[in-house]
C-alpha positions, -999 to 999 in steps of 0.1 A, spaced: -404 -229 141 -377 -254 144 -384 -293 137 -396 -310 175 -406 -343 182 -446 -347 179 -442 -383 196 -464 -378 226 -488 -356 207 -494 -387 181 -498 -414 208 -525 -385 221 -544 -393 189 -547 -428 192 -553 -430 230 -584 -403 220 -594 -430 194 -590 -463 214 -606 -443 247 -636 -434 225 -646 -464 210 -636 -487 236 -668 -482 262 -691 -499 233 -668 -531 238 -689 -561 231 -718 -542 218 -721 -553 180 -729 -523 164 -696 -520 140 -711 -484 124 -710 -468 162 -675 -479 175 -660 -467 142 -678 -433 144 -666 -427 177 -628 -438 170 -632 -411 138 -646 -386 168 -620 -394 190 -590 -389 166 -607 -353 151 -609 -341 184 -569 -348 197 -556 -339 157 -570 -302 166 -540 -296 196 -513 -316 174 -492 -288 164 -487 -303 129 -498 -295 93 -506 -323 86 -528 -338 55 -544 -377 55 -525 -397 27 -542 -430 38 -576 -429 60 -607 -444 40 -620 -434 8 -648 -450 6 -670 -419 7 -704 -440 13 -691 -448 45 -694 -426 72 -676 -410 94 -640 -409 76 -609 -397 78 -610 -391 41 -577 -387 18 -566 -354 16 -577 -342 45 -567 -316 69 -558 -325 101 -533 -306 130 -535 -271 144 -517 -255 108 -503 -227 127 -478 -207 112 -442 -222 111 -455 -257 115 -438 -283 97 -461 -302 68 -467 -337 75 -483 -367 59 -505 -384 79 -512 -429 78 -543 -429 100 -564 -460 113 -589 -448 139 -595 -487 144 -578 -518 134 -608 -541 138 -640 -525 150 -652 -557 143 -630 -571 168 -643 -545 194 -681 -549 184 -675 -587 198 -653 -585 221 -626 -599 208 -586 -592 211 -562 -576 183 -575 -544 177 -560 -509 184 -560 -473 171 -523 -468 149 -509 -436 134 -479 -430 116 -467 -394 107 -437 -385 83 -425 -356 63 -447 -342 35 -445 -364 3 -430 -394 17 -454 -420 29 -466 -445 4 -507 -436 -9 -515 -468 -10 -548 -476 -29 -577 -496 -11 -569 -530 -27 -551 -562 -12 -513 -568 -5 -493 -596 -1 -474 -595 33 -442 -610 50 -429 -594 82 -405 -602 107 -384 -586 135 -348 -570 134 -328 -609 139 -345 -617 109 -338 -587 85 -330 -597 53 -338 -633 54 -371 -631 39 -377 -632 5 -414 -627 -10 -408 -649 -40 -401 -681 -20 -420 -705 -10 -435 -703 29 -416 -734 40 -384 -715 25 -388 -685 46 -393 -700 76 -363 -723 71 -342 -690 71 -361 -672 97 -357 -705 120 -317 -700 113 -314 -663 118 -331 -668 153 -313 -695 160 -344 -717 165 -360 -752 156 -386 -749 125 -408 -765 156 -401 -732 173 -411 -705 149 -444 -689 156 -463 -681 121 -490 -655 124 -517 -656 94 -551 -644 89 -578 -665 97 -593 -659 60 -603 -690 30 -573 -673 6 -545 -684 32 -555 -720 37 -526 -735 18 -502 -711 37 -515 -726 67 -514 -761 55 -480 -758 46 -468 -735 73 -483 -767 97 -467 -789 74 -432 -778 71 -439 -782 112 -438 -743 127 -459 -731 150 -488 -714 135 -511 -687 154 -540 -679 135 -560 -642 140 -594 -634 129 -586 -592 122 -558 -565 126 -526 -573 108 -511 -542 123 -513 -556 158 -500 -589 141 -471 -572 121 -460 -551 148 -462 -583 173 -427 -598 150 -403 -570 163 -409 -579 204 -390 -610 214 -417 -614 241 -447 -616 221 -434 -650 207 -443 -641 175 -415 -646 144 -435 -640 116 -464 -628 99 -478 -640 61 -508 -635 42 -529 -613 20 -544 -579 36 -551 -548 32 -522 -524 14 -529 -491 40 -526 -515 66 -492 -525 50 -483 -493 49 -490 -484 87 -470 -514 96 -441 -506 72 -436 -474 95 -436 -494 126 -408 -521 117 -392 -494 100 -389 -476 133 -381 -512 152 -356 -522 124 -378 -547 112 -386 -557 74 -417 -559 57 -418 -571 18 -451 -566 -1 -466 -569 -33 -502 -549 -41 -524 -573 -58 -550 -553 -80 -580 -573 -91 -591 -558 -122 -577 -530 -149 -593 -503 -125 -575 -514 -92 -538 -513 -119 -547 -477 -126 -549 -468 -90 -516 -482 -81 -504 -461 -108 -517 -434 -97 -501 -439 -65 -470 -437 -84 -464 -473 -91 -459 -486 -126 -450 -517 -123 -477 -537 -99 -454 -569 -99 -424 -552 -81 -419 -562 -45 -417 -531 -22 -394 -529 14 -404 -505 39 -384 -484 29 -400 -480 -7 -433 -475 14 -418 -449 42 -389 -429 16 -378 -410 47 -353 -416 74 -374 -399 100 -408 -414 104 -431 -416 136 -454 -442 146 -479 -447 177 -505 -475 183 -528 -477 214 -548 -511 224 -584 -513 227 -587 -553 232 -557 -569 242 -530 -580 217 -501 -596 217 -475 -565 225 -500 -542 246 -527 -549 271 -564 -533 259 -583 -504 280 -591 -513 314 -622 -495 334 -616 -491 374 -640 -467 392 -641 -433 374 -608 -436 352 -596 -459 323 -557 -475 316 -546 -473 283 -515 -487 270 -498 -476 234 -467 -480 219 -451 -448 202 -417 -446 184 -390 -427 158 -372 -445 130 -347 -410 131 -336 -416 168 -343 -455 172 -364 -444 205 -393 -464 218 -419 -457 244 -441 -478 260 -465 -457 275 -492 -468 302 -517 -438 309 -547 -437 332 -574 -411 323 -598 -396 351 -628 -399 330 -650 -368 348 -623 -343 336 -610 -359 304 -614 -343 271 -621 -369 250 -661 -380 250 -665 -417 258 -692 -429 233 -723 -447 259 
């Protein structure tokens, strides 16, 4: 079977996750909403005709449900292309639990063998949108990098928008990020909302710094990869046993700074992210009378196309089970 475009079949999986979760909005209980984004993705990955395998879900096997590494996911009919799968049922359940914005479903699909395994350990993160390509550099300072960003936009320091985690470890990047004089927006969860926010003029954003999670990283590489963004990161293992699993991933030296393009190796890579709270780029599930609005975001590095994509789901006929 000939290569097709599984665009709207991936942007299927994370409307399943986001519509799944998203009727527990509000309710606290963290363990639920992520069990029923995990249900909601299983259920639309068997019609993706892919065969695809999870290089990054969660590996913490005490933690159930997962989408655990390795797995298979897809229909794996004959002729089907082999795929590796970046899959986060849900940036920030505890975002949904209270009600909060930033968090969505995201997916990002590419050929077999060429999506980063990141290990479950931090990263150290600087993202921008396509003006600013090649501007950032991960071994200057803050108040360096948004000095160049500030130029490549054409903008005032006073105009830049810096996103950062709202987390003790980034207080001096805040301090100086306020100090230097940019505008600084501050998030409680779900960098991937925040990273992908850099590449849309209209969300305001110019920026995003901190430490986070690498699969996260990862999951945004493939979106500003497919925007023409840049991402540079550095993995930050802890201990000798974190070194060994970046090794394992196929990374030697833990010091070197890795592009998006070290992260995603191909030239063809897919990406999809659906809203369950509202974020900065797409507006979160809305409930009117017996259907639901979702809005997601799906796109292709290989053909530069983006889709925003605003669905509304009769909810007595739909396929995917709304968790009550």
């Amino acid at each position: 079977m000939a290569n097709h475009d599984i665009a709207m079949g991936i942007v299927r999986v994370t409307e399943a996750a986001a519509l799944a979760c998203s009727n527990l909005l509000g309710r606290g209980d963290v363990d639920l909403i992520e069990k029923a984004a995990v249900d909601g993705v299983r259920h639309a990955f068997e019609l993706l005709p892919i065969k695809g395998r999870v290089v990054i879900g969660e590996c913490d096997l005490d933690k159930k449900p997962i989408m655990y590494i390795g797995e298979k996911v897809g229909t794996w009919n004959d002729g089907l292309k082999e795929y590796d799968v970046a899959i986060d049922p849900l940036d920030g359940p505890i975002l949904v639990a209270k009600g909060r914005p930033n968090a969505i479903s995201a997916i990002a699909v590419s050929e077999k063998g060429k999506i980063f395994k990141a290990p479950q350990i931090y990263m150290k993160k600087i993202a921008v949108g396509p003006k600013a390509k090649g501007t950032i550099d991960l071994n200057k300072s803050l108040t360096e990098n948004i000095k160049r960003v500030a130029e490549a936009l054409n903008k005032e320091i006073e105009e830049v928008t810096v996103m950062i985690q709202d987390r003790p470890r980034h207080k001096e990047l805040i301090d100086e990020a306020r100090s230097v004089g940019a505008r600084v927006k501050i998030f409680g969860e779900g960098d991937i909302a925040a990273a992908l926010a850099t590449a849309f003029e209209e969300t305001g954003v110019d920026m995003l710094v901190g430490i986070g999670g690498a699969p996260e990283g990862v999951l945004a590489a493939a979106a500003l990869k497919c925007l023409g963004g840049e991402i540079l990161v550095k993995l930050m293992p802890e201990n000798q046993r974190q070194v060994d699993m970046c090794k394992r991933a196929g990374l030697d030296d833990v010091n070197r700074i890795l592009s998006q393009d070290d992260l995603i190796t191909s030239d063809d890579v897919y990406f999809a992210a659906t809203a369950v709270t509202d974020s900065d780029l797409l507006k979160g599930i809305v409930y009117k009378e017996n259907y639901a609005t979702t809005h997601s975001v799906v796109m292709r590095s290989l053909n530069g196309v983006v889709r925003f994509v605003d669905a509304i789901h009769k909810l007595d006929t739909s396929l995917i089970k709304i968790q009550e």
